[in-house]
Backbone atoms as SQL, in Angstrom:
CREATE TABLE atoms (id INTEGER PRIMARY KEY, chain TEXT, resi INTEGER, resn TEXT, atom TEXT, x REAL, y REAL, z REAL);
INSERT INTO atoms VALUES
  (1, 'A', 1, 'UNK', 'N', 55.558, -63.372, -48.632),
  (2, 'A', 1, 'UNK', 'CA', 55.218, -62.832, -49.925),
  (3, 'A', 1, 'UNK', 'C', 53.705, -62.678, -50.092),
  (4, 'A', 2, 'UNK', 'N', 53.148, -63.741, -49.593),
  (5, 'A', 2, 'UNK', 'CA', 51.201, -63.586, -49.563),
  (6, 'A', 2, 'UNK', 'C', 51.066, -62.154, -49.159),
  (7, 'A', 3, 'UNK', 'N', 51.730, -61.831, -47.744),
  (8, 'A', 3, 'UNK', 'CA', 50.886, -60.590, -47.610),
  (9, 'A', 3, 'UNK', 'C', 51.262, -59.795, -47.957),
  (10, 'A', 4, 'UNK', 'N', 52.645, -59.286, -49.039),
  (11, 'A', 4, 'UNK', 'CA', 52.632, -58.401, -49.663),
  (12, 'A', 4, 'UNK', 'C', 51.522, -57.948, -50.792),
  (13, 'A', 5, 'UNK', 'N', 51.647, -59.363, -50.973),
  (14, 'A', 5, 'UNK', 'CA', 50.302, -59.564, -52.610),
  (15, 'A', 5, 'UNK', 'C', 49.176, -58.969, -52.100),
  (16, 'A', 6, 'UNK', 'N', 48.707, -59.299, -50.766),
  (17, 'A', 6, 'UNK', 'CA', 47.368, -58.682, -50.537),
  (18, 'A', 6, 'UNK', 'C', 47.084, -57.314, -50.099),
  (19, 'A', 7, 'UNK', 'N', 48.216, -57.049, -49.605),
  (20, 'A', 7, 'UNK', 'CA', 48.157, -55.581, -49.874),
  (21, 'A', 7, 'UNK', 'C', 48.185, -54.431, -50.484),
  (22, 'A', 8, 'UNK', 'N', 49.053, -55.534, -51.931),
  (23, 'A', 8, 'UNK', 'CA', 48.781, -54.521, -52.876),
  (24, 'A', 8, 'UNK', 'C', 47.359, -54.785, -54.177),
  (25, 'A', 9, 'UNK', 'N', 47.283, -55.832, -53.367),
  (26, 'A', 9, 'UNK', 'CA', 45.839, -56.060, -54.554),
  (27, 'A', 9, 'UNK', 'C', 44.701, -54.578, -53.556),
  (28, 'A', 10, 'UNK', 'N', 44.429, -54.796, -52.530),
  (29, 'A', 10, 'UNK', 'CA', 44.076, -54.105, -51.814),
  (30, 'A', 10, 'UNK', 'C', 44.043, -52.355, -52.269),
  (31, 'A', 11, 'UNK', 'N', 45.077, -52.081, -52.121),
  (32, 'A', 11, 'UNK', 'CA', 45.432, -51.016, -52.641),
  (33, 'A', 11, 'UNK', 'C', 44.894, -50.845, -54.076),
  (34, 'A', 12, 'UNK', 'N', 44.920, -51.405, -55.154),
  (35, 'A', 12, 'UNK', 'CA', 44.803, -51.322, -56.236),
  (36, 'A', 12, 'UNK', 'C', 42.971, -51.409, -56.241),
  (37, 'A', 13, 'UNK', 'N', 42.472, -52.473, -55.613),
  (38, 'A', 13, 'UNK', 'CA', 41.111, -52.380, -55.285),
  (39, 'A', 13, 'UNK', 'C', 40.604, -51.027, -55.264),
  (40, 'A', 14, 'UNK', 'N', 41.439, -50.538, -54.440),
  (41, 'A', 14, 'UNK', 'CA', 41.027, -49.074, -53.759),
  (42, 'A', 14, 'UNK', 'C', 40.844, -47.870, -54.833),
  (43, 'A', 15, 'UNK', 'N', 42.370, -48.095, -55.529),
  (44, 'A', 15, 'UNK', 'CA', 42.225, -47.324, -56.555),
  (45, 'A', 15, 'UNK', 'C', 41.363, -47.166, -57.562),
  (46, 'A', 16, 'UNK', 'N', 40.802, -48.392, -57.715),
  (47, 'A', 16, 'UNK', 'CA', 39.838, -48.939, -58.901),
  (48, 'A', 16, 'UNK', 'C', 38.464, -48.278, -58.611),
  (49, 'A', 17, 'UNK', 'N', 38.072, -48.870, -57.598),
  (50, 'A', 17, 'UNK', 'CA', 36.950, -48.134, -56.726),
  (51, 'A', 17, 'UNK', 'C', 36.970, -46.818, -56.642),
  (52, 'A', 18, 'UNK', 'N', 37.763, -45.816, -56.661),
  (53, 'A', 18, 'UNK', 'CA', 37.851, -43.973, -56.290),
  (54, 'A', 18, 'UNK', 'C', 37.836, -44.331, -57.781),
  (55, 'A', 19, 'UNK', 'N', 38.775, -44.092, -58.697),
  (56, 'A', 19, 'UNK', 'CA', 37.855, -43.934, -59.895),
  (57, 'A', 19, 'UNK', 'C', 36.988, -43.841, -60.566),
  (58, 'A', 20, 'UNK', 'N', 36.310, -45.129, -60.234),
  (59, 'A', 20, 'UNK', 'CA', 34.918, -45.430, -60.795),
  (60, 'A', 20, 'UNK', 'C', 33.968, -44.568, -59.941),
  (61, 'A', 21, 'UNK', 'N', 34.466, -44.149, -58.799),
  (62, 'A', 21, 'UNK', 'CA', 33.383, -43.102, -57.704),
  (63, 'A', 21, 'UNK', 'C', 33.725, -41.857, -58.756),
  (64, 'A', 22, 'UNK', 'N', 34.455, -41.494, -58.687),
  (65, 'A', 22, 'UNK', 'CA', 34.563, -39.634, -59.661),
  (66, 'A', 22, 'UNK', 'C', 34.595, -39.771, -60.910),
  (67, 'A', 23, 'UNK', 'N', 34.311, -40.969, -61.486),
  (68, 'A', 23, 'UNK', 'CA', 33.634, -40.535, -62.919),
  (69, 'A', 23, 'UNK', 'C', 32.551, -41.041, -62.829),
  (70, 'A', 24, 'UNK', 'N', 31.522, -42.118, -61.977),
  (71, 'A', 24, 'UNK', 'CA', 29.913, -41.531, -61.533),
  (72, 'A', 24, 'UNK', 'C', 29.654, -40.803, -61.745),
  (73, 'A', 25, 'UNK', 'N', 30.622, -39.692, -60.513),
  (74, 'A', 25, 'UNK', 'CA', 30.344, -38.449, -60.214),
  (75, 'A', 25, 'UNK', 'C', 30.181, -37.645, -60.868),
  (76, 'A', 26, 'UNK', 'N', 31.197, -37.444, -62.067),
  (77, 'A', 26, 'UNK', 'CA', 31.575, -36.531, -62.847),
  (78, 'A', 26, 'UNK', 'C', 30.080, -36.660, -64.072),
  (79, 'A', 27, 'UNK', 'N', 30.074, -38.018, -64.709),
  (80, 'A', 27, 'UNK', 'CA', 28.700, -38.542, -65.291),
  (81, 'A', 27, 'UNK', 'C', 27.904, -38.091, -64.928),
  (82, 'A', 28, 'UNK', 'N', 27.618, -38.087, -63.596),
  (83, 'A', 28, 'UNK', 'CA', 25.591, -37.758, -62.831),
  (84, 'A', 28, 'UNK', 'C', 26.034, -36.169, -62.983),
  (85, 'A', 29, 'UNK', 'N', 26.637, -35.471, -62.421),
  (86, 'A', 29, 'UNK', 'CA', 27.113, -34.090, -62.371),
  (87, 'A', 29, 'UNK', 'C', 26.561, -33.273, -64.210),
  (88, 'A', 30, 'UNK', 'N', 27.070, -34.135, -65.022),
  (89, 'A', 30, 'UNK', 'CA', 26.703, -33.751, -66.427),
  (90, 'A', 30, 'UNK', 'C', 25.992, -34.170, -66.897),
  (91, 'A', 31, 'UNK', 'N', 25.417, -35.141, -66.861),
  (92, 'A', 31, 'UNK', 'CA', 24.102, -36.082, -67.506),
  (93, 'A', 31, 'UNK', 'C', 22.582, -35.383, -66.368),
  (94, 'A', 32, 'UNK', 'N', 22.316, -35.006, -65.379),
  (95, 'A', 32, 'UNK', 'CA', 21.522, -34.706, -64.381),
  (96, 'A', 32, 'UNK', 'C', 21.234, -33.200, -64.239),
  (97, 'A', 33, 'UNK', 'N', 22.173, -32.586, -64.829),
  (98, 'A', 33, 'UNK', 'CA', 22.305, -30.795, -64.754),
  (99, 'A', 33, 'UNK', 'C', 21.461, -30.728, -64.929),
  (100, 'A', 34, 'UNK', 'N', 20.903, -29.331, -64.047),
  (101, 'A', 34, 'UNK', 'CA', 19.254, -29.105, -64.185),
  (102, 'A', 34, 'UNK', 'C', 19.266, -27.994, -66.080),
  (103, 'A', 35, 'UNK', 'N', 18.631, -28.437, -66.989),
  (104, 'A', 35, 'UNK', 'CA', 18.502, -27.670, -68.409),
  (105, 'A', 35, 'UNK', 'C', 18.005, -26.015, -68.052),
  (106, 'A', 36, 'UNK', 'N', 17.581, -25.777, -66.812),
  (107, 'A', 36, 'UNK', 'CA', 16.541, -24.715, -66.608),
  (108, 'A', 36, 'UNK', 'C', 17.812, -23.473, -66.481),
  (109, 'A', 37, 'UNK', 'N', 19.375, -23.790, -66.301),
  (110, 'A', 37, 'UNK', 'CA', 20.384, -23.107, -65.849),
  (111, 'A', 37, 'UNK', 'C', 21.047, -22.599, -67.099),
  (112, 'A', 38, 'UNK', 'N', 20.510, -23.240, -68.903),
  (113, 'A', 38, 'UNK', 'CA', 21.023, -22.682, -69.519),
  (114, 'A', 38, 'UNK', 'C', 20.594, -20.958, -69.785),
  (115, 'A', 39, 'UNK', 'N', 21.538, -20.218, -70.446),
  (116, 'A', 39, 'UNK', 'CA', 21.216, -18.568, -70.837),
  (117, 'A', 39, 'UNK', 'C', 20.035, -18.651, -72.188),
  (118, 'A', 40, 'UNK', 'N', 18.491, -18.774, -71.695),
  (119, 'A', 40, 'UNK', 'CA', 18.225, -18.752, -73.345),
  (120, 'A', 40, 'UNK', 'C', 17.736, -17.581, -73.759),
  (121, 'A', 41, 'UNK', 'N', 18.122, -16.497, -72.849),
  (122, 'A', 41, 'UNK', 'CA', 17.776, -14.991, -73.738),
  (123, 'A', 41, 'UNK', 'C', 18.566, -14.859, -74.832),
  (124, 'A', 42, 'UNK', 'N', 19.754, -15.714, -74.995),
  (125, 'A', 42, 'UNK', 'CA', 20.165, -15.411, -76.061),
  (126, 'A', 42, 'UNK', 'C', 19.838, -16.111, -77.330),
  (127, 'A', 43, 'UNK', 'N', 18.708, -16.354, -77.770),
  (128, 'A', 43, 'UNK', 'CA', 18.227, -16.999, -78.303),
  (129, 'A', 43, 'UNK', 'C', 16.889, -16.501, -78.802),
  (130, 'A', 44, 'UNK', 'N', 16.377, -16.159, -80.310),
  (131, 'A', 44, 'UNK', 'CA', 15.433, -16.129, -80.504),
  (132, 'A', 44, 'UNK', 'C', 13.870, -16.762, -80.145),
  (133, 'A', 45, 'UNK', 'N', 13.167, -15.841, -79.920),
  (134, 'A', 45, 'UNK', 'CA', 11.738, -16.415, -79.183),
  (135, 'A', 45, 'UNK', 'C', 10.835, -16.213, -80.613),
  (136, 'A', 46, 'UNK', 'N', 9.548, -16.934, -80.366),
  (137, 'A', 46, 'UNK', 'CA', 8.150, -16.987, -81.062),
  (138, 'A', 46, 'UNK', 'C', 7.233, -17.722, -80.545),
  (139, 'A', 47, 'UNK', 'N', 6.412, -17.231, -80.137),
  (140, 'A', 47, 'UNK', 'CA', 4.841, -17.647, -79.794),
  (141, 'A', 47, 'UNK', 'C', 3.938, -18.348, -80.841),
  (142, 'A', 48, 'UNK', 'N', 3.248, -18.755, -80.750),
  (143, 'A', 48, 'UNK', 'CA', 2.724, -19.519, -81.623),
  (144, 'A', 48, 'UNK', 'C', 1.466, -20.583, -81.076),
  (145, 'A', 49, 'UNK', 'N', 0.855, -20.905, -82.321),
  (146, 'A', 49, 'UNK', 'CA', -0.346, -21.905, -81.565),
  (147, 'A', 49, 'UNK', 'C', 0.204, -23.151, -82.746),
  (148, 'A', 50, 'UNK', 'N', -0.295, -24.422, -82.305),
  (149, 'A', 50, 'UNK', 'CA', -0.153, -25.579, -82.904),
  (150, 'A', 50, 'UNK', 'C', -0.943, -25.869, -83.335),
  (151, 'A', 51, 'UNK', 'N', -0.871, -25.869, -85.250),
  (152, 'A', 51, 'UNK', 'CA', -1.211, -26.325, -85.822),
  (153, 'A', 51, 'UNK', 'C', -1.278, -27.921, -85.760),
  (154, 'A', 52, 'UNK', 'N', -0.107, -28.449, -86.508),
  (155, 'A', 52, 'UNK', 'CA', 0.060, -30.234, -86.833),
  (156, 'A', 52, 'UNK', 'C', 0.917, -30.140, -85.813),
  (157, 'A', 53, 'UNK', 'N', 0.770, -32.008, -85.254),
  (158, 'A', 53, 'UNK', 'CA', 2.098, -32.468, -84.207),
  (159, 'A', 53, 'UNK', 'C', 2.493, -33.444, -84.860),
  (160, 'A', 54, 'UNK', 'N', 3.538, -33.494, -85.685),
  (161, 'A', 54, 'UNK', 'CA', 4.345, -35.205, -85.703),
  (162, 'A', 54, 'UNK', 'C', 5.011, -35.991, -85.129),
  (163, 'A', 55, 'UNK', 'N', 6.087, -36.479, -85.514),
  (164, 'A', 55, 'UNK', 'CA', 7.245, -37.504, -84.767),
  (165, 'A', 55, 'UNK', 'C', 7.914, -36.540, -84.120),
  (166, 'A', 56, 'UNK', 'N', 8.551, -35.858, -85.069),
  (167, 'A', 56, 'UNK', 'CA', 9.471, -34.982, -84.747),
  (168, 'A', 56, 'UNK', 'C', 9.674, -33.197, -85.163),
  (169, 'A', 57, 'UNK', 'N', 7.921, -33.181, -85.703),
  (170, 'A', 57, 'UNK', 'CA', 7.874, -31.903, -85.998),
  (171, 'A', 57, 'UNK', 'C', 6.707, -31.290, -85.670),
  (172, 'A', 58, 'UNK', 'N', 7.021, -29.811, -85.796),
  (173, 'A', 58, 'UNK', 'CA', 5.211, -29.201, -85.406),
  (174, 'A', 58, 'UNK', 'C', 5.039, -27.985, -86.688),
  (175, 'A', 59, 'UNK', 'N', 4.186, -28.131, -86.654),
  (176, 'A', 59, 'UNK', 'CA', 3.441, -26.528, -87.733),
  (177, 'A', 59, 'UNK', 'C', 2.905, -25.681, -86.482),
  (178, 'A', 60, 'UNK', 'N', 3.286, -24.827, -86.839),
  (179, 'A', 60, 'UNK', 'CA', 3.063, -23.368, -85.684),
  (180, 'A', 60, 'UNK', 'C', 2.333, -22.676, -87.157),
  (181, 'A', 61, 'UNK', 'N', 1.246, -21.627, -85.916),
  (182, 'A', 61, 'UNK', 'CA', 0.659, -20.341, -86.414),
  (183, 'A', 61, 'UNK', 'C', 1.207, -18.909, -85.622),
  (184, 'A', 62, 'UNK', 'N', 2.150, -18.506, -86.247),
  (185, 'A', 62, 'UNK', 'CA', 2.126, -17.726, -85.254),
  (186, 'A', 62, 'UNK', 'C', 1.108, -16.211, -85.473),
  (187, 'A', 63, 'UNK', 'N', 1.196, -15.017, -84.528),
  (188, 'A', 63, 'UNK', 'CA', 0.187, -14.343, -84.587),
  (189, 'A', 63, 'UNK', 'C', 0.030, -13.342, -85.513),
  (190, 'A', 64, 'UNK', 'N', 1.034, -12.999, -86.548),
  (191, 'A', 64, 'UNK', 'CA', 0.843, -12.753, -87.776),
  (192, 'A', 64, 'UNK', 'C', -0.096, -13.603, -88.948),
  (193, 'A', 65, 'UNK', 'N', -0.689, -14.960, -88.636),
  (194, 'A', 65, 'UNK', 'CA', -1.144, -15.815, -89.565),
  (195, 'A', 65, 'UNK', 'C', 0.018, -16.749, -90.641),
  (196, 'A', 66, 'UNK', 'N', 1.029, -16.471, -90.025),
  (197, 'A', 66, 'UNK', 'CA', 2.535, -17.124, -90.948),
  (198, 'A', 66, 'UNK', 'C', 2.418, -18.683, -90.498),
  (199, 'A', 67, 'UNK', 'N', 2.730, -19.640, -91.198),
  (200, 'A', 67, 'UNK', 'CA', 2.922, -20.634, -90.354),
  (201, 'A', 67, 'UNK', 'C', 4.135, -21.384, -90.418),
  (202, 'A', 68, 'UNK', 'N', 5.077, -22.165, -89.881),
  (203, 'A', 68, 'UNK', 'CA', 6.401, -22.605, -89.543),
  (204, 'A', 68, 'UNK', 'C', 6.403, -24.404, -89.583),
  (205, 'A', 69, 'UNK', 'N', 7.359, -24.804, -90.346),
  (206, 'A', 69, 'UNK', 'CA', 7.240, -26.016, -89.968),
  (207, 'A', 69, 'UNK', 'C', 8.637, -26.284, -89.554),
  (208, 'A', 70, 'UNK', 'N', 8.753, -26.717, -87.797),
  (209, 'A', 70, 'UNK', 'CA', 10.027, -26.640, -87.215),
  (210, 'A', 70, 'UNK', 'C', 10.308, -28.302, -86.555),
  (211, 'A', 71, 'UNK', 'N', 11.639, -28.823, -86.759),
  (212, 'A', 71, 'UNK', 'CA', 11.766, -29.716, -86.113),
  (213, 'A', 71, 'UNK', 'C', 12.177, -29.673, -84.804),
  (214, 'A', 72, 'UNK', 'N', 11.478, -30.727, -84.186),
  (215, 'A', 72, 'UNK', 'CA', 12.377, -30.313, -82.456),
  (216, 'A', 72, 'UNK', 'C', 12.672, -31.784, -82.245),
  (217, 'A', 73, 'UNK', 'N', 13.369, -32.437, -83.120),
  (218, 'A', 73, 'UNK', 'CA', 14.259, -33.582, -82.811),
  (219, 'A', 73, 'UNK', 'C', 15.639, -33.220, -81.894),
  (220, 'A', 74, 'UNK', 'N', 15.630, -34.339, -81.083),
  (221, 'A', 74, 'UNK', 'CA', 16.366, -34.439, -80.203),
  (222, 'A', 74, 'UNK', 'C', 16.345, -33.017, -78.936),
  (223, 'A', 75, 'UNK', 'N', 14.836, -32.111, -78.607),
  (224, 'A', 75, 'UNK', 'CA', 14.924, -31.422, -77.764),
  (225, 'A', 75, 'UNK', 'C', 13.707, -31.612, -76.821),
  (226, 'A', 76, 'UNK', 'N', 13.006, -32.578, -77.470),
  (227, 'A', 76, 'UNK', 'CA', 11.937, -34.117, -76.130),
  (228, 'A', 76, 'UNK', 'C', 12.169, -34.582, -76.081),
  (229, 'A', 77, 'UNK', 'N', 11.553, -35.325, -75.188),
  (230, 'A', 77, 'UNK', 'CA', 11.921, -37.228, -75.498),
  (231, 'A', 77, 'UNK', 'C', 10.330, -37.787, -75.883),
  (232, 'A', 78, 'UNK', 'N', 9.226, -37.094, -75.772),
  (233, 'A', 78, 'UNK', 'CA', 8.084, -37.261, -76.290),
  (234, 'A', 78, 'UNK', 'C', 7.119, -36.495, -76.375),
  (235, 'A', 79, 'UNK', 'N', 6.396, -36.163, -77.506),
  (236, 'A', 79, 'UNK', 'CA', 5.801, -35.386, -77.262),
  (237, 'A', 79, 'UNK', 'C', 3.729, -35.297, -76.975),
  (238, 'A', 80, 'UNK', 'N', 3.635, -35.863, -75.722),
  (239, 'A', 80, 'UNK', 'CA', 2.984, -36.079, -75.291),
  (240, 'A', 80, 'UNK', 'C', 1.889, -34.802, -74.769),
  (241, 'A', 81, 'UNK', 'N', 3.235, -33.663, -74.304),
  (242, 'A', 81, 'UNK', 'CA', 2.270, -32.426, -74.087),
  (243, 'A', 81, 'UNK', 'C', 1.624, -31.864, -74.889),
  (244, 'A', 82, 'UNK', 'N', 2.371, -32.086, -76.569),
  (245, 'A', 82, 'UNK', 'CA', 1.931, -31.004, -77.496),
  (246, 'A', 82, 'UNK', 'C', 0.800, -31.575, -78.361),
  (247, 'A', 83, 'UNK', 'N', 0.196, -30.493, -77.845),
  (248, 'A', 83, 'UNK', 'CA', -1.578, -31.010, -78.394),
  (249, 'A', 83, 'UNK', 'C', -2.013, -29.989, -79.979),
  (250, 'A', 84, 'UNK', 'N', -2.665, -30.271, -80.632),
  (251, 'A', 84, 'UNK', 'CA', -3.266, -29.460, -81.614),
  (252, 'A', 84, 'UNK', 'C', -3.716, -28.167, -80.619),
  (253, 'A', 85, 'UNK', 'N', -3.676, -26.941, -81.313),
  (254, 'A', 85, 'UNK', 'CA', -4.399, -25.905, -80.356),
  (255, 'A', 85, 'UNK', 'C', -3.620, -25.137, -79.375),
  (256, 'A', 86, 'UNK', 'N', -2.480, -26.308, -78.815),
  (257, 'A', 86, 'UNK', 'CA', -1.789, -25.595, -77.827),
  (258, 'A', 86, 'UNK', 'C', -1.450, -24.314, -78.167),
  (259, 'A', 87, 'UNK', 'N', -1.113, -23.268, -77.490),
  (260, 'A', 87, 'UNK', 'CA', -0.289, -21.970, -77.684),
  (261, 'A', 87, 'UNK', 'C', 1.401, -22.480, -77.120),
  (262, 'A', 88, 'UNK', 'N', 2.463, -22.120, -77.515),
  (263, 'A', 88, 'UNK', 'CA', 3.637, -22.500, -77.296),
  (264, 'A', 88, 'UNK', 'C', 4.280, -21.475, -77.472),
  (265, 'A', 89, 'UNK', 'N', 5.743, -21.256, -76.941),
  (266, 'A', 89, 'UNK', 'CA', 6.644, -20.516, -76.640),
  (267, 'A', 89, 'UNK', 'C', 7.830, -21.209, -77.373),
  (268, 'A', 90, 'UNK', 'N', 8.651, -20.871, -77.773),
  (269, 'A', 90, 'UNK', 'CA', 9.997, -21.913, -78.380),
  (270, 'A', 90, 'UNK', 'C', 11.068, -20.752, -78.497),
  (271, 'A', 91, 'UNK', 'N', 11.864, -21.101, -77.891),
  (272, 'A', 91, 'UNK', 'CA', 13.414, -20.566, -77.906),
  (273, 'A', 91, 'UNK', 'C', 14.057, -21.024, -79.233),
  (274, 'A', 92, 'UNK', 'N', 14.564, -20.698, -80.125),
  (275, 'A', 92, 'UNK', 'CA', 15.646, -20.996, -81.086),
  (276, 'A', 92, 'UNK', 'C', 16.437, -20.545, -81.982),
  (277, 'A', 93, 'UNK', 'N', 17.077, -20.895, -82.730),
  (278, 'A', 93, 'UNK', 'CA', 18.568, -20.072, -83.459),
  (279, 'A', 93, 'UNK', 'C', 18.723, -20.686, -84.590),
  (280, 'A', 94, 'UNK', 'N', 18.973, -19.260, -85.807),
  (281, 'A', 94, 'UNK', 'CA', 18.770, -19.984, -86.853),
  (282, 'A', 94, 'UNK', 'C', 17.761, -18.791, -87.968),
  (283, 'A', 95, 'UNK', 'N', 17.286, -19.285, -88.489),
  (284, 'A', 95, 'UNK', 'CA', 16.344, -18.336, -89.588),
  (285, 'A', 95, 'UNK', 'C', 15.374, -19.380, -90.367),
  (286, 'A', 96, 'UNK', 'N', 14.340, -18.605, -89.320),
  (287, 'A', 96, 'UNK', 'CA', 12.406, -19.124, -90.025),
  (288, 'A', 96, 'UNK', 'C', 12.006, -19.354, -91.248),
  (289, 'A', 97, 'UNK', 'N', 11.854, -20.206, -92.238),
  (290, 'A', 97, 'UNK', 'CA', 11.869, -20.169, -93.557),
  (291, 'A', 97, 'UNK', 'C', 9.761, -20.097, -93.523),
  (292, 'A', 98, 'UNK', 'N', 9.483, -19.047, -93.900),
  (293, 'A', 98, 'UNK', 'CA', 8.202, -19.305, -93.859),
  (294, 'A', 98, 'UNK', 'C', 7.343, -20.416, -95.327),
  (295, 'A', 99, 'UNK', 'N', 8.083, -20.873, -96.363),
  (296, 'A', 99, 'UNK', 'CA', 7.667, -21.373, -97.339),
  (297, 'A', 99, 'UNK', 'C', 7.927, -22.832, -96.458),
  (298, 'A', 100, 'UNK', 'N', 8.670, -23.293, -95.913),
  (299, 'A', 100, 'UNK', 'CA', 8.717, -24.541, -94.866),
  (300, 'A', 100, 'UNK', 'C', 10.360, -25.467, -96.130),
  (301, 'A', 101, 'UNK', 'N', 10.942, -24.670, -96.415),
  (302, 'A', 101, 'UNK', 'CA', 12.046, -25.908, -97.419),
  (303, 'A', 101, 'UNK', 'C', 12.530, -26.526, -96.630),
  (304, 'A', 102, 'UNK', 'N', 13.507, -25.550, -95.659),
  (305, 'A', 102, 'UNK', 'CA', 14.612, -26.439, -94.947),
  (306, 'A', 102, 'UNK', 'C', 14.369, -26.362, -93.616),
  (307, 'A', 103, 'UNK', 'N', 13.779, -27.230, -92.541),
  (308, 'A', 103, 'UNK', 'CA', 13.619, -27.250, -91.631),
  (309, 'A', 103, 'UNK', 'C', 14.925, -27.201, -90.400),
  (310, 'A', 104, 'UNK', 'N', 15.708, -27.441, -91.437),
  (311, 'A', 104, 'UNK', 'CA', 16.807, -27.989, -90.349),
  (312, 'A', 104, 'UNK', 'C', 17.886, -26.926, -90.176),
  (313, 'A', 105, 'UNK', 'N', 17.170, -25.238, -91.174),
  (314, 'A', 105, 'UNK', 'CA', 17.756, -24.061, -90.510),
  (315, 'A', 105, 'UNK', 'C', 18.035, -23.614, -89.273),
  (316, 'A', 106, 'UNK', 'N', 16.980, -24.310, -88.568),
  (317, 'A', 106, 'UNK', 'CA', 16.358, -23.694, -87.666),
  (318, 'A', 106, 'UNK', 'C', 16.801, -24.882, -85.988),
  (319, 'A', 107, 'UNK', 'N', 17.418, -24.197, -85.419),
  (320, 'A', 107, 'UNK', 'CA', 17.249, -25.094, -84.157),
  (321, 'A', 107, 'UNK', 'C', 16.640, -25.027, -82.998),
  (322, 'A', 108, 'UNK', 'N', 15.797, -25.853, -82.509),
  (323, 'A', 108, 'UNK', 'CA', 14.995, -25.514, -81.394),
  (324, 'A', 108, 'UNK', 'C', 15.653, -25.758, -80.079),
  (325, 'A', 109, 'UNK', 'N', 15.546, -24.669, -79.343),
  (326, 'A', 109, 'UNK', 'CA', 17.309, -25.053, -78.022),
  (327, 'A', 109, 'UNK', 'C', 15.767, -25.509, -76.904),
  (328, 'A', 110, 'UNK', 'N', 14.781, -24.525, -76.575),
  (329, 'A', 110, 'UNK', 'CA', 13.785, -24.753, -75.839),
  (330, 'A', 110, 'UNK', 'C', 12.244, -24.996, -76.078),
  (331, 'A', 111, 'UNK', 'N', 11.589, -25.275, -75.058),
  (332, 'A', 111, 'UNK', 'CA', 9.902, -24.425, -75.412),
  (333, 'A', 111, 'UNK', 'C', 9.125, -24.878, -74.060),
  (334, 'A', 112, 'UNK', 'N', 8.398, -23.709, -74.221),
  (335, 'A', 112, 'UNK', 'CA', 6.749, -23.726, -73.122),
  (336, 'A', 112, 'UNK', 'C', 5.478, -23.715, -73.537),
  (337, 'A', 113, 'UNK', 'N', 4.870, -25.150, -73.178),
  (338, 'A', 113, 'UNK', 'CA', 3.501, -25.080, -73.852),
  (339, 'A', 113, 'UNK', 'C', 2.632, -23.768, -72.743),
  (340, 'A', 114, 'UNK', 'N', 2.030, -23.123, -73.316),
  (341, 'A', 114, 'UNK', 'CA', 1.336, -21.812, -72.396),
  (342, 'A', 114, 'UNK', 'C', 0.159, -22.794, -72.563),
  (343, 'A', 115, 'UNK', 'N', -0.488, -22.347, -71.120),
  (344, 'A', 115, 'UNK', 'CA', -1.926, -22.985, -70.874),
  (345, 'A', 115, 'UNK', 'C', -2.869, -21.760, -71.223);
C-alpha cells in the first residue's frame, strides 16, 4: 500500500507543479507585455510644453497658448522625467476641458517627453 501512496502523491506533486508553471507563465506573459505593442493611433494626440508637474497631474501649454490640466494617474509609476519646460507628446481619449473642471474627462493611455 506505501507504494501506491507514493506514487500517487508523486503524481499529484506533478500536477501541482505544471500548474503553478502555466499560470507563471500565463502571469509573466500578461504582466511583462511589451506597452509599445498597443494601437495608439487610435487615440487622440497633443503636443504641449509643461507648465506645473504634480503627484498626479500636469498643466500643459499647448501651441495655441490654451492650457490643460490633465491627470495621468495610474499611466507612470513616477514622474521623474517630467520636468517644468519639457515639450511632451500625450496620447488620449476623452474631451479637453480648457477651463480645467473635470479632469477626469480625459484619459491619458500614453506620452513622450520630446527632447
Amino acid at each position: 500500500m506505501t507504494g501506491k501512496h507514493i506514487r500517487r502523491k508523486k503524481h499529484i506533486l506533478r500536477f501541482v507543479i505544471g500548474i503553478l508553471v502555466v499560470g507563471l507563465g500565463i502571469f509573466c506573459y500578461f504582466h511583462f507585455c511589451d506597452d509599445q505593442e498597443i494601437d495608439l493611433s487610435q487615440y487622440e494626440t497633443m503636443v504641449g510644453t509643461i507648465k506645473n508637474v504634480g503627484d498626479e497631474t500636469l498643466l500643459i501649454e499647448n501651441n495655441e497658448h490654451q492650457q490643460y490640466l490633465i491627470s495621468i494617474a495610474g499611466v507612470i509609476d513616477s514622474n521623474k522625467g517630467l520636468k517644468k519646460g519639457n515639450r511632451i507628446y500625450i496620447y488620449y481619449e476623452g474631451k479637453l476641458d480648457v477651463k480645467n473642471k473635470d479632469i477626469q474627462n480625459v484619459k491619458v493611455r500614453s506620452y513622450k517627453v520630446l527632447d
